[in-house]
GUMIMAR-82177 format. One record per atom (N, C-alpha, C): residue number from 1; residue in three letters; atom name; x, y, z. Coordinates in Angstrom, 1 decimal, always signed. Example, Ala and Ser with C-alpha at 12.3 -4.5 7.8 and 13.67 -1.06 7.14 Angstrom:
2
+-----+--------+-------+--------+--------+--------+
: num : residu : atome :      u :      v :      w :
+-----+--------+-------+--------+--------+--------+
:   1 :    ALA :     N :  +13.2 :   -5.7 :   +7.8 :
:   1 :    ALA :    CA :  +12.3 :   -4.5 :   +7.8 :
:   1 :    ALA :     C :  +13.2 :   -3.3 :   +7.8 :
:   2 :    SER :     N :  +12.8 :   -2.2 :   +7.1 :
:   2 :    SER :    CA :  +13.7 :   -1.1 :   +7.1 :
:   2 :    SER :     C :  +12.9 :   +0.0 :   +7.9 :
+-----+--------+-------+--------+--------+--------+
END
This chain:
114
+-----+--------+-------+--------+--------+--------+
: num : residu : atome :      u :      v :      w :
+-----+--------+-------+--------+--------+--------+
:   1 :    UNK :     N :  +59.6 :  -74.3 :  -28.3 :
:   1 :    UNK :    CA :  +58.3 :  -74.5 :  -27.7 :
:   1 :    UNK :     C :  +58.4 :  -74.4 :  -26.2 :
:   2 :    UNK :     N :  +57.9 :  -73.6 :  -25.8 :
:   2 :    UNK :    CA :  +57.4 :  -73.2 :  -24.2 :
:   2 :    UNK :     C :  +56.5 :  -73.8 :  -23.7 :
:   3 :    UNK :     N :  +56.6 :  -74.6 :  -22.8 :
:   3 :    UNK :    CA :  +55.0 :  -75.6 :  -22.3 :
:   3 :    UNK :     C :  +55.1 :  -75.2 :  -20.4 :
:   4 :    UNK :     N :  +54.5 :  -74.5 :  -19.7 :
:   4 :    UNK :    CA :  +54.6 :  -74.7 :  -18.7 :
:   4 :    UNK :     C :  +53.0 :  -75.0 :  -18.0 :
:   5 :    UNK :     N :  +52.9 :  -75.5 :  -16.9 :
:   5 :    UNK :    CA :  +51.4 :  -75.8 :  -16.2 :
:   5 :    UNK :     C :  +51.7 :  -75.1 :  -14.8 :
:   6 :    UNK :     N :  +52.6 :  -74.2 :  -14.8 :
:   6 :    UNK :    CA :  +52.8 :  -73.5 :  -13.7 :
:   6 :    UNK :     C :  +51.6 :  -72.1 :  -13.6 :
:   7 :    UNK :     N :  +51.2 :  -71.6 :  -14.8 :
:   7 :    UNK :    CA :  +50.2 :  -70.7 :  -14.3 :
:   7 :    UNK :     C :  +48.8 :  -71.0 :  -13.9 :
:   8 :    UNK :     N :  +48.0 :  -70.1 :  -12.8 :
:   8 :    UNK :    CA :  +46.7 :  -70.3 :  -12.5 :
:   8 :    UNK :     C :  +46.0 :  -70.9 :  -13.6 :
:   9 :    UNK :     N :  +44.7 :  -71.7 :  -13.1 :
:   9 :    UNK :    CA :  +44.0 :  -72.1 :  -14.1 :
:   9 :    UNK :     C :  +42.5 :  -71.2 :  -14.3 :
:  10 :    UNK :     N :  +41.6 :  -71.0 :  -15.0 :
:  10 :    UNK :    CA :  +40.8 :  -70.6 :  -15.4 :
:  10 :    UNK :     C :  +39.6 :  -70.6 :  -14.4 :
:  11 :    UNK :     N :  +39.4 :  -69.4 :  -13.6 :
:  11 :    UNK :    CA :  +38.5 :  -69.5 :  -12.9 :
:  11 :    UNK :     C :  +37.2 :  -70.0 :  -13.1 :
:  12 :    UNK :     N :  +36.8 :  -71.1 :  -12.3 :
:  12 :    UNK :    CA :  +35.4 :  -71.7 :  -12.6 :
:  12 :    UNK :     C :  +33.9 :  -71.0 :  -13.5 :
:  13 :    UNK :     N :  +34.1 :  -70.1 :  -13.1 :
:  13 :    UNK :    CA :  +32.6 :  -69.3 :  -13.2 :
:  13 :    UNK :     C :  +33.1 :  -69.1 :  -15.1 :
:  14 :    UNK :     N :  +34.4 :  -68.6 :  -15.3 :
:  14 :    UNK :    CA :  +34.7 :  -68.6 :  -16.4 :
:  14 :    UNK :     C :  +34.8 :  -69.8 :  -17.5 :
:  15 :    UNK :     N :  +35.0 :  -70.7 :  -17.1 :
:  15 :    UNK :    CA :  +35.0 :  -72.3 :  -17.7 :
:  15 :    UNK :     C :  +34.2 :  -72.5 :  -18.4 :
:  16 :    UNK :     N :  +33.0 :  -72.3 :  -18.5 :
:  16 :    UNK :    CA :  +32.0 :  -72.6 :  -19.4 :
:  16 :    UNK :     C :  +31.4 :  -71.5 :  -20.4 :
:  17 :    UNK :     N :  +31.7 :  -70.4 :  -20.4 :
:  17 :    UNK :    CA :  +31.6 :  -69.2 :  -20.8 :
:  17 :    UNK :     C :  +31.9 :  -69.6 :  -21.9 :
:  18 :    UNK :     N :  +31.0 :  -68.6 :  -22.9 :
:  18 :    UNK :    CA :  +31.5 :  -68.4 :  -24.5 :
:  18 :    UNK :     C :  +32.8 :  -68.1 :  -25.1 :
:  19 :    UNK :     N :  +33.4 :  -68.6 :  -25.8 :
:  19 :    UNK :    CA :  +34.4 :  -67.3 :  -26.4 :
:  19 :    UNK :     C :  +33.6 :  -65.8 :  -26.4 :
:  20 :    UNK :     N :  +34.7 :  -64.9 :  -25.9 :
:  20 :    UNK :    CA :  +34.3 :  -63.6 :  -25.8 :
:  20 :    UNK :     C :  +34.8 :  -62.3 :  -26.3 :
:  21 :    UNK :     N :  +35.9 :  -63.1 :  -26.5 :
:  21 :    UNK :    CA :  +37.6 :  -61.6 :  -27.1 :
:  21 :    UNK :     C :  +37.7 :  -62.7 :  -28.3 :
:  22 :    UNK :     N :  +37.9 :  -61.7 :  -29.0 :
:  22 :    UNK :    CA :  +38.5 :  -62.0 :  -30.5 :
:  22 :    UNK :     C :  +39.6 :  -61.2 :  -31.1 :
:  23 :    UNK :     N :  +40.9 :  -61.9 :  -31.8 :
:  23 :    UNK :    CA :  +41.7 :  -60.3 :  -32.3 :
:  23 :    UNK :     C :  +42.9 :  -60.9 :  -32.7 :
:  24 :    UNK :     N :  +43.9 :  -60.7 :  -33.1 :
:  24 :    UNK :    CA :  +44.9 :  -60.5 :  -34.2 :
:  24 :    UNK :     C :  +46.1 :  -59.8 :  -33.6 :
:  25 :    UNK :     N :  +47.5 :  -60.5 :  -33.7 :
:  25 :    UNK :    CA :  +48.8 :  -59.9 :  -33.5 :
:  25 :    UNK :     C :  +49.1 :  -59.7 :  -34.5 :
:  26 :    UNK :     N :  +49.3 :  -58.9 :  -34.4 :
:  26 :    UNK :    CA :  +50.4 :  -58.3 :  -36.1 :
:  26 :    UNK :     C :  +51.8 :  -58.5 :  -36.3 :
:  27 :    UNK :     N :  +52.6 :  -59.1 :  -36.6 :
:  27 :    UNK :    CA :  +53.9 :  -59.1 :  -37.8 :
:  27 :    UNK :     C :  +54.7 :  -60.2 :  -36.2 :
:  28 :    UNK :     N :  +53.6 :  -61.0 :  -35.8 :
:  28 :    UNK :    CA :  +54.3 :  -62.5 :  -35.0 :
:  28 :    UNK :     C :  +54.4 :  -63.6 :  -36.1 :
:  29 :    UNK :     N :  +55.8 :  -64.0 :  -36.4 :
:  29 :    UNK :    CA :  +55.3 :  -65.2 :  -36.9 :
:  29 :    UNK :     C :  +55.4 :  -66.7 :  -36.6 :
:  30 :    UNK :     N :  +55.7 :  -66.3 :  -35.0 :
:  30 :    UNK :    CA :  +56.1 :  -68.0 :  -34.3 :
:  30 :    UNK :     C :  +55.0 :  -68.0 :  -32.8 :
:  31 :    UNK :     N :  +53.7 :  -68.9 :  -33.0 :
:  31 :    UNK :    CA :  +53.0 :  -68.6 :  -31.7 :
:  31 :    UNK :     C :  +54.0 :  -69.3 :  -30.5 :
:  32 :    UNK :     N :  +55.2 :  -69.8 :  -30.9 :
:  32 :    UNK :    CA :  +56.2 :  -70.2 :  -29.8 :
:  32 :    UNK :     C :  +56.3 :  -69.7 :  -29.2 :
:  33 :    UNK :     N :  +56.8 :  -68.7 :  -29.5 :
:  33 :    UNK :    CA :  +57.5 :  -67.2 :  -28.9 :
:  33 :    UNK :     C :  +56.4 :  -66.3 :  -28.6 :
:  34 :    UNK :     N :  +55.3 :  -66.4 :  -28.7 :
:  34 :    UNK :    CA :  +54.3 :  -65.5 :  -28.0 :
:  34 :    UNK :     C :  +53.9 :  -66.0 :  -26.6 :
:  35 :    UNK :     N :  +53.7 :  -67.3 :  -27.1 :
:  35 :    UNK :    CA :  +53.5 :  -69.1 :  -25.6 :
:  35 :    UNK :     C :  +54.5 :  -68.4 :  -24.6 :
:  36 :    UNK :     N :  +55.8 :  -68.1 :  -24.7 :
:  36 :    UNK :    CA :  +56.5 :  -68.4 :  -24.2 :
:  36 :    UNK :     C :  +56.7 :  -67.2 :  -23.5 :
:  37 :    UNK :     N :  +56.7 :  -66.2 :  -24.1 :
:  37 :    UNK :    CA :  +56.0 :  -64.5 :  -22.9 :
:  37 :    UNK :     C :  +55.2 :  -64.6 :  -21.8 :
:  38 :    UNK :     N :  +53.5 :  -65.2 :  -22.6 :
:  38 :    UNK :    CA :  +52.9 :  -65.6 :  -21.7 :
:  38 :    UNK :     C :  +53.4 :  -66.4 :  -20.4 :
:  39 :    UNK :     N :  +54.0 :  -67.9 :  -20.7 :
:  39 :    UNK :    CA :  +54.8 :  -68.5 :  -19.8 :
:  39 :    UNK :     C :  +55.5 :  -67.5 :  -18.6 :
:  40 :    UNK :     N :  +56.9 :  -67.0 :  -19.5 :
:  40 :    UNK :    CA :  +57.5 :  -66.4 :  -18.6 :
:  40 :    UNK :     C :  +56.8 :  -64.9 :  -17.9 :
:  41 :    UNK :     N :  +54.9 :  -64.7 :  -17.8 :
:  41 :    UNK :    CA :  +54.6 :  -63.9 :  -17.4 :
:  41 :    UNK :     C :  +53.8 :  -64.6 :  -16.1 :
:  42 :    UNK :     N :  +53.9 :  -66.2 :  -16.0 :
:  42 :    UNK :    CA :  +53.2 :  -66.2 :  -15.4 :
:  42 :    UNK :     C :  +52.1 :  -67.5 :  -15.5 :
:  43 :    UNK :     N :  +51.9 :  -67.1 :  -16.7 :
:  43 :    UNK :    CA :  +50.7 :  -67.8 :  -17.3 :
:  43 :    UNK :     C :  +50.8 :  -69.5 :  -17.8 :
:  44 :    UNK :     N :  +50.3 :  -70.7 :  -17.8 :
:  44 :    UNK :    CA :  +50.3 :  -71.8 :  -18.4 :
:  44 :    UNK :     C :  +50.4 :  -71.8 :  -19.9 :
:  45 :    UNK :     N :  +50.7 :  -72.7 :  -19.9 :
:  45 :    UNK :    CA :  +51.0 :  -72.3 :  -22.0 :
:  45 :    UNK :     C :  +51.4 :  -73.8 :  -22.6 :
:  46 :    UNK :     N :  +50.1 :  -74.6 :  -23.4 :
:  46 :    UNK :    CA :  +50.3 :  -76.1 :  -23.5 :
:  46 :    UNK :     C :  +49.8 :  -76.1 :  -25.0 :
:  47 :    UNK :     N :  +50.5 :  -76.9 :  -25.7 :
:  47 :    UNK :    CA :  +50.3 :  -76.9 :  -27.3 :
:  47 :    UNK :     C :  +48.9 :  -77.8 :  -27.2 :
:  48 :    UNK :     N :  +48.1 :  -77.0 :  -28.6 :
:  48 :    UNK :    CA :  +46.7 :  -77.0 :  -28.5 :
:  48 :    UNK :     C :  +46.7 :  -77.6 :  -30.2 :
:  49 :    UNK :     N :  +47.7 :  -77.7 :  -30.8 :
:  49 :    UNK :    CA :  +47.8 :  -78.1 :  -32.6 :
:  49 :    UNK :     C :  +49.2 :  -77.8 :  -33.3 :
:  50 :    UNK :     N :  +49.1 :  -78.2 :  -34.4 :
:  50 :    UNK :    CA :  +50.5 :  -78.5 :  -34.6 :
:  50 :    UNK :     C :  +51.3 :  -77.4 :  -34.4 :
:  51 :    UNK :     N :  +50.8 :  -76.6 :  -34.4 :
:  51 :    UNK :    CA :  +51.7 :  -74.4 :  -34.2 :
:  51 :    UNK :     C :  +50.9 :  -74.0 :  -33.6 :
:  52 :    UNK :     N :  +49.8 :  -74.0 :  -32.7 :
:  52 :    UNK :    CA :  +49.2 :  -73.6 :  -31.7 :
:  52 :    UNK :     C :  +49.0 :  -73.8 :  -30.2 :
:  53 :    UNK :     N :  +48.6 :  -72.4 :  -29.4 :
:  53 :    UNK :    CA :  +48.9 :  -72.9 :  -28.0 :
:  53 :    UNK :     C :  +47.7 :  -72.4 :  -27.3 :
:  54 :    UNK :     N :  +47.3 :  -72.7 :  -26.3 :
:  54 :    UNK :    CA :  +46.3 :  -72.3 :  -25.1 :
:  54 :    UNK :     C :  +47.3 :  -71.8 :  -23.9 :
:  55 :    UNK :     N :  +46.7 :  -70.6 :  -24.0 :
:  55 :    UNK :    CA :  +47.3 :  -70.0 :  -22.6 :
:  55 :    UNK :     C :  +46.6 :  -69.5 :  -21.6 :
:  56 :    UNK :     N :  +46.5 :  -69.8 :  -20.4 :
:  56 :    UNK :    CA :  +45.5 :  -69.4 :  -19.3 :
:  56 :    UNK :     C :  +46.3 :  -68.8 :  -18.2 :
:  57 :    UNK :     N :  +45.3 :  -67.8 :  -17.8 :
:  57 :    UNK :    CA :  +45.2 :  -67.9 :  -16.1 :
:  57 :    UNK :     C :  +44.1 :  -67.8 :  -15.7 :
:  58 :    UNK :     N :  +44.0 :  -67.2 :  -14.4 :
:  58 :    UNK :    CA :  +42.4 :  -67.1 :  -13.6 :
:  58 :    UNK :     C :  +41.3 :  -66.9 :  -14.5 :
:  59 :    UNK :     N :  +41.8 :  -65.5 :  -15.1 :
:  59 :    UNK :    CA :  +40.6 :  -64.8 :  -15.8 :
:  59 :    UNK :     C :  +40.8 :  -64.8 :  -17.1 :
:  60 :    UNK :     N :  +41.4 :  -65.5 :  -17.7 :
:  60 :    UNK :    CA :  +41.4 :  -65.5 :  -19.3 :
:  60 :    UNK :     C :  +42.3 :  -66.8 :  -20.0 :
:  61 :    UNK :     N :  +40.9 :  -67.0 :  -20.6 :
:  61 :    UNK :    CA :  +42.3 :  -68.3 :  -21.5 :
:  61 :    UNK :     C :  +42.1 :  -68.2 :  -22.6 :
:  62 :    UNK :     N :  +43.2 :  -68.2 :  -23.7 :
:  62 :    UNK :    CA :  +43.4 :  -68.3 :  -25.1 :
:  62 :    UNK :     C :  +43.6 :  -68.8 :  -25.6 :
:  63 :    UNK :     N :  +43.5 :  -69.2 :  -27.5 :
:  63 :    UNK :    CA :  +43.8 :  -70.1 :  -27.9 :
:  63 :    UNK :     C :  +44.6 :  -69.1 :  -29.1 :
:  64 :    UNK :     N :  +45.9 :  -69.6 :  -29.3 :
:  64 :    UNK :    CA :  +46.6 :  -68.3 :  -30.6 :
:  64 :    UNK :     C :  +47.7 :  -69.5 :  -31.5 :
:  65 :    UNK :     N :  +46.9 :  -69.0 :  -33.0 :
:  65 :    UNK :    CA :  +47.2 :  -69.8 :  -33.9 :
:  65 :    UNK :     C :  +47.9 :  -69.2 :  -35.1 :
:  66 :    UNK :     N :  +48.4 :  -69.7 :  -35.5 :
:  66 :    UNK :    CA :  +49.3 :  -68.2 :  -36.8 :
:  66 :    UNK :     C :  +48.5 :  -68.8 :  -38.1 :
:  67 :    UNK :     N :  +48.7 :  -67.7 :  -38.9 :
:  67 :    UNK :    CA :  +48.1 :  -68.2 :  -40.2 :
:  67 :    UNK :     C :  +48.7 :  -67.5 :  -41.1 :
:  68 :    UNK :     N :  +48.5 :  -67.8 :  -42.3 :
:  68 :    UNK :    CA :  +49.6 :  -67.4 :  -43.3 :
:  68 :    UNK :     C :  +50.1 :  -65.8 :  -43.4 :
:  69 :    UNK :     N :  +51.0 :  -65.7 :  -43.7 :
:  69 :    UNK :    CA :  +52.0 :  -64.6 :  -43.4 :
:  69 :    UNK :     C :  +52.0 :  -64.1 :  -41.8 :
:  70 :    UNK :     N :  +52.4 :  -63.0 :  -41.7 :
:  70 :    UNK :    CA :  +53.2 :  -62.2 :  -40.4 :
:  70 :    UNK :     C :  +52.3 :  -62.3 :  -38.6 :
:  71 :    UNK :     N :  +50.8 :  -63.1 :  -39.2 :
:  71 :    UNK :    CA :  +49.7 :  -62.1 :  -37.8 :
:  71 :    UNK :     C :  +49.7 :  -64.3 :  -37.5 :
:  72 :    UNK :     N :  +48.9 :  -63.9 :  -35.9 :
:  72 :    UNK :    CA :  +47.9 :  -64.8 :  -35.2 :
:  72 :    UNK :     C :  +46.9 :  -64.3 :  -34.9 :
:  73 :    UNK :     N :  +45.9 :  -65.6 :  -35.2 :
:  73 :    UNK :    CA :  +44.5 :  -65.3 :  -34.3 :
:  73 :    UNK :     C :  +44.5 :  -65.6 :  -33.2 :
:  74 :    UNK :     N :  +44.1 :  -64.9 :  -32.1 :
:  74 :    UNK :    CA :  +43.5 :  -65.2 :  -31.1 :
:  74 :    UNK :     C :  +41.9 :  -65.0 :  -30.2 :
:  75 :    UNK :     N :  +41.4 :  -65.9 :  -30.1 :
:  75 :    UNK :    CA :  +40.4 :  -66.7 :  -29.4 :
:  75 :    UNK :     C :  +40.3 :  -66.8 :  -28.1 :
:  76 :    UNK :     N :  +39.3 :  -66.5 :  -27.3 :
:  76 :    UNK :    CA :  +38.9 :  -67.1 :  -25.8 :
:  76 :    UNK :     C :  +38.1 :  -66.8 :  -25.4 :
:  77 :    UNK :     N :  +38.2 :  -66.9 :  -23.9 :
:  77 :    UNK :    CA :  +37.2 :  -66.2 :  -23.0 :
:  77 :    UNK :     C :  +38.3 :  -65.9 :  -22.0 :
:  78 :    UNK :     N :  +37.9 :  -64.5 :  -21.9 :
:  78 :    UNK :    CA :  +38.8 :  -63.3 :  -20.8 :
:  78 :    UNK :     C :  +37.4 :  -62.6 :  -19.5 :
:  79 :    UNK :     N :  +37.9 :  -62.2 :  -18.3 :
:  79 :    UNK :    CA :  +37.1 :  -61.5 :  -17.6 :
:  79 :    UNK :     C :  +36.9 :  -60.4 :  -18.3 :
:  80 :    UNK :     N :  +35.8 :  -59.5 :  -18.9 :
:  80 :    UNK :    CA :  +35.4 :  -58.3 :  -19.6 :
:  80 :    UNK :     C :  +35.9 :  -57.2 :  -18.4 :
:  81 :    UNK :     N :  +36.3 :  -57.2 :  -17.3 :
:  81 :    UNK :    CA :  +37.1 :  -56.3 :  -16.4 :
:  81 :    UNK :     C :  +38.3 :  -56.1 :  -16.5 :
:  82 :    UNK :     N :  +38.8 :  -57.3 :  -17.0 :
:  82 :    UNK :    CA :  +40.2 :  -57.7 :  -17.4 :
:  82 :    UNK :     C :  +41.0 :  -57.3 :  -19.2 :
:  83 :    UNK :     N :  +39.6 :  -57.0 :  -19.5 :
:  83 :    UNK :    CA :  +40.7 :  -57.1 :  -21.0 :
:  83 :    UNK :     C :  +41.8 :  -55.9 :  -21.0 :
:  84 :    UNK :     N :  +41.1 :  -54.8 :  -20.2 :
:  84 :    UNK :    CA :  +42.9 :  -53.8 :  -20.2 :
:  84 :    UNK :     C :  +44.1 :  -54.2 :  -19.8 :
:  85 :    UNK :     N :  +43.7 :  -55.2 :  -19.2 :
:  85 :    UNK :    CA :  +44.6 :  -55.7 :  -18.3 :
:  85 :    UNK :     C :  +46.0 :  -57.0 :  -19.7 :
:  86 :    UNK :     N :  +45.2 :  -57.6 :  -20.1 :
:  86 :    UNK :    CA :  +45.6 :  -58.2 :  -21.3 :
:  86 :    UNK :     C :  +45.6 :  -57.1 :  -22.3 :
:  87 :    UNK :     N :  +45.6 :  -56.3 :  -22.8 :
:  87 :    UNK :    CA :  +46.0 :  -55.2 :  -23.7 :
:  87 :    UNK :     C :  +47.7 :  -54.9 :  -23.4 :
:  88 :    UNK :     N :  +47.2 :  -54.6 :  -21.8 :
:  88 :    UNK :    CA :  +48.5 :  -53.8 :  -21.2 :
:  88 :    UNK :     C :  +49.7 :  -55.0 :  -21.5 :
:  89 :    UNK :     N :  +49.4 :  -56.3 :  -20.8 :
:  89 :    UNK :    CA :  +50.4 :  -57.3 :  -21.2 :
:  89 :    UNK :     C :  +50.6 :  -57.5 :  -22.7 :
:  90 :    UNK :     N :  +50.1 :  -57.1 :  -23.9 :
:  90 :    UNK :    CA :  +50.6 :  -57.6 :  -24.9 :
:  90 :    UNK :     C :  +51.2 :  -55.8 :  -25.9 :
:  91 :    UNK :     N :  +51.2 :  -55.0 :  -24.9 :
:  91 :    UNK :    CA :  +51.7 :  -53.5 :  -25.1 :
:  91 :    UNK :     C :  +53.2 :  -54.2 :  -24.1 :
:  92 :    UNK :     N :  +53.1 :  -54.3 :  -22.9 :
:  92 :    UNK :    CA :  +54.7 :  -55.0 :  -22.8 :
:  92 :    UNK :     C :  +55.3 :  -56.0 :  -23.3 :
:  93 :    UNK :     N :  +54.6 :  -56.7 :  -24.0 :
:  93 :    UNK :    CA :  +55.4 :  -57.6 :  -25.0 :
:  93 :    UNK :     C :  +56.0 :  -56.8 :  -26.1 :
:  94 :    UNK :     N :  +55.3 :  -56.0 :  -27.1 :
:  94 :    UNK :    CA :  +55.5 :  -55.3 :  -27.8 :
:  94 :    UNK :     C :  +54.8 :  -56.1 :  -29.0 :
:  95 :    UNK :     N :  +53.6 :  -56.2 :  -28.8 :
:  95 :    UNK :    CA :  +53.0 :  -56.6 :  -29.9 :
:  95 :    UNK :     C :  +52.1 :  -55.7 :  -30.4 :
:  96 :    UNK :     N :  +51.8 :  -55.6 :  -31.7 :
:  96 :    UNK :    CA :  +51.0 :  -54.6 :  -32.2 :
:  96 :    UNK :     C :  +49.5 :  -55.8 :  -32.2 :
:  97 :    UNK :     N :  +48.8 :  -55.7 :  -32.1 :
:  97 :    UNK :    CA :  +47.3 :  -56.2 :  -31.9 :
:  97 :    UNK :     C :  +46.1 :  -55.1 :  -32.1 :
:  98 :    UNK :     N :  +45.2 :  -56.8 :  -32.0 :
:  98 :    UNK :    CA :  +43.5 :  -55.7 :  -32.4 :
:  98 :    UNK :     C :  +42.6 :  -56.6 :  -31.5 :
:  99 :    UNK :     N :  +41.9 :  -56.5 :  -30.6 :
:  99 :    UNK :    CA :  +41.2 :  -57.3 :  -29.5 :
:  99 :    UNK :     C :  +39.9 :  -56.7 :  -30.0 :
: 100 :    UNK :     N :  +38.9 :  -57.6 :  -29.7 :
: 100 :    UNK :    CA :  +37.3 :  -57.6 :  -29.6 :
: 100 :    UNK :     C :  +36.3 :  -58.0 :  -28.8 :
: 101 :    UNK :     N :  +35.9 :  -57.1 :  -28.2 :
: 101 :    UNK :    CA :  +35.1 :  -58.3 :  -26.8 :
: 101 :    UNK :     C :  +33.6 :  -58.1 :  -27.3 :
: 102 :    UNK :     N :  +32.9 :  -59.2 :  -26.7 :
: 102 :    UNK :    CA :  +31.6 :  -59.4 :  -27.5 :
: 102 :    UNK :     C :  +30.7 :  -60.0 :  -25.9 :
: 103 :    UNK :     N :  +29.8 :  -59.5 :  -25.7 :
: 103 :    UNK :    CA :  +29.1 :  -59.9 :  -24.9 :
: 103 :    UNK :     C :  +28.6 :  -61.2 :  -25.2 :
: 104 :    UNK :     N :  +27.3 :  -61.6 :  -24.4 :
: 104 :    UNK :    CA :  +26.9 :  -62.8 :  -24.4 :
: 104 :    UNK :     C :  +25.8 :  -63.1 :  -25.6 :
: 105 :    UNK :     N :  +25.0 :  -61.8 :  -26.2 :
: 105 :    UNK :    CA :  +24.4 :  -62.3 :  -27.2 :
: 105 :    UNK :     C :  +25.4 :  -62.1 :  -29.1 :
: 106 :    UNK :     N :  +26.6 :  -62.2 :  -28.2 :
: 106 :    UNK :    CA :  +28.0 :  -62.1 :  -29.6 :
: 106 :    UNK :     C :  +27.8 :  -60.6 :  -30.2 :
: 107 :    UNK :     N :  +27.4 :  -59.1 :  -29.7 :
: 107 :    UNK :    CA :  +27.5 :  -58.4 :  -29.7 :
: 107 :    UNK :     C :  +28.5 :  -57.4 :  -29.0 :
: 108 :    UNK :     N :  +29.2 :  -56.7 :  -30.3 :
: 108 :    UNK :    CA :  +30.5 :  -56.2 :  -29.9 :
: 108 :    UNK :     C :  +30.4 :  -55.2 :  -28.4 :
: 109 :    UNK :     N :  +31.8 :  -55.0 :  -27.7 :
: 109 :    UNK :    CA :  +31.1 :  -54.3 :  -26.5 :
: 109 :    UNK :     C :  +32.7 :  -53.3 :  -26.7 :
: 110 :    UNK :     N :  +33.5 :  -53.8 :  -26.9 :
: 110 :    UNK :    CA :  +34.8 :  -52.6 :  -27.2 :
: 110 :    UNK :     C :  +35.7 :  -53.3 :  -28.2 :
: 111 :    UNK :     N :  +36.2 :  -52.3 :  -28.7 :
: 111 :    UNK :    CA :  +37.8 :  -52.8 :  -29.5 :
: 111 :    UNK :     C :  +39.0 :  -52.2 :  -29.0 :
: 112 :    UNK :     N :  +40.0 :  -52.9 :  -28.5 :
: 112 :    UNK :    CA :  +41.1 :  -52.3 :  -28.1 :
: 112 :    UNK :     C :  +42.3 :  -52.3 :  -29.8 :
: 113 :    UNK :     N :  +43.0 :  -51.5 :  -29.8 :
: 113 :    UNK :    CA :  +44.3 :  -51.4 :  -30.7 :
: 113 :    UNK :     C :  +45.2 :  -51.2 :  -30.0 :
: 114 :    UNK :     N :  +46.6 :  -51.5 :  -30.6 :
: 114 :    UNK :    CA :  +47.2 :  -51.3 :  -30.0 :
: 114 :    UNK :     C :  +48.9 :  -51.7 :  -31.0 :
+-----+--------+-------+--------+--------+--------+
END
């Protein structure tokens, strides 16, 4: 388990904001080891349940939880300018994933794969 409070926290304006991204890693099966990328990328990473974690910075925080067999869900709210930007970070991890951003009336606005 990776716990650090060393990355930025969640920019204000973003704080109160809906969940916005939604989406799925594929063939992870320890959110430790995903925590702990984020961590050593930078990011905060503090256990949120008994195998899950919240990871933040400025513009995006998440919540990634495994569920039975190989994948995790992940949950949050991310800057909608930013989700390439979290794509690109979880293409250098080497994670296969599926992201979904939803605007504010929870209508889809893109899907990244990856």
């Amino acid at each position: 388990m990776d716990i650090s409070d060393e990355g930025r926290e969640l920019d204000a304006r973003w704080r109160d904001a809906d969940d916005n991204v939604h989406g799925v890693l594929h063939g992870c099966r320890d959110a430790s080891t995903v925590a702990a990328r984020f961590a050593a990328a930078g990011w905060s990473s503090r256990s949120s349940s008994w195998h899950g974690y919240a990871l933040e910075t400025a513009w995006c925080l998440l919540e990634i939880d495994p569920v039975e067999g190989p994948d995790i869900l992940l949950s949050g709210v991310v800057d909608p300018t930013r989700l390439d930007d979290l794509a690109r970070l979880l293409d250098f991890f080497g994670h296969r994933y599926e992201l979904e951003l939803r605007d504010e009336e929870n209508t889809l606005v893109r899907e990244l794969t990856g």
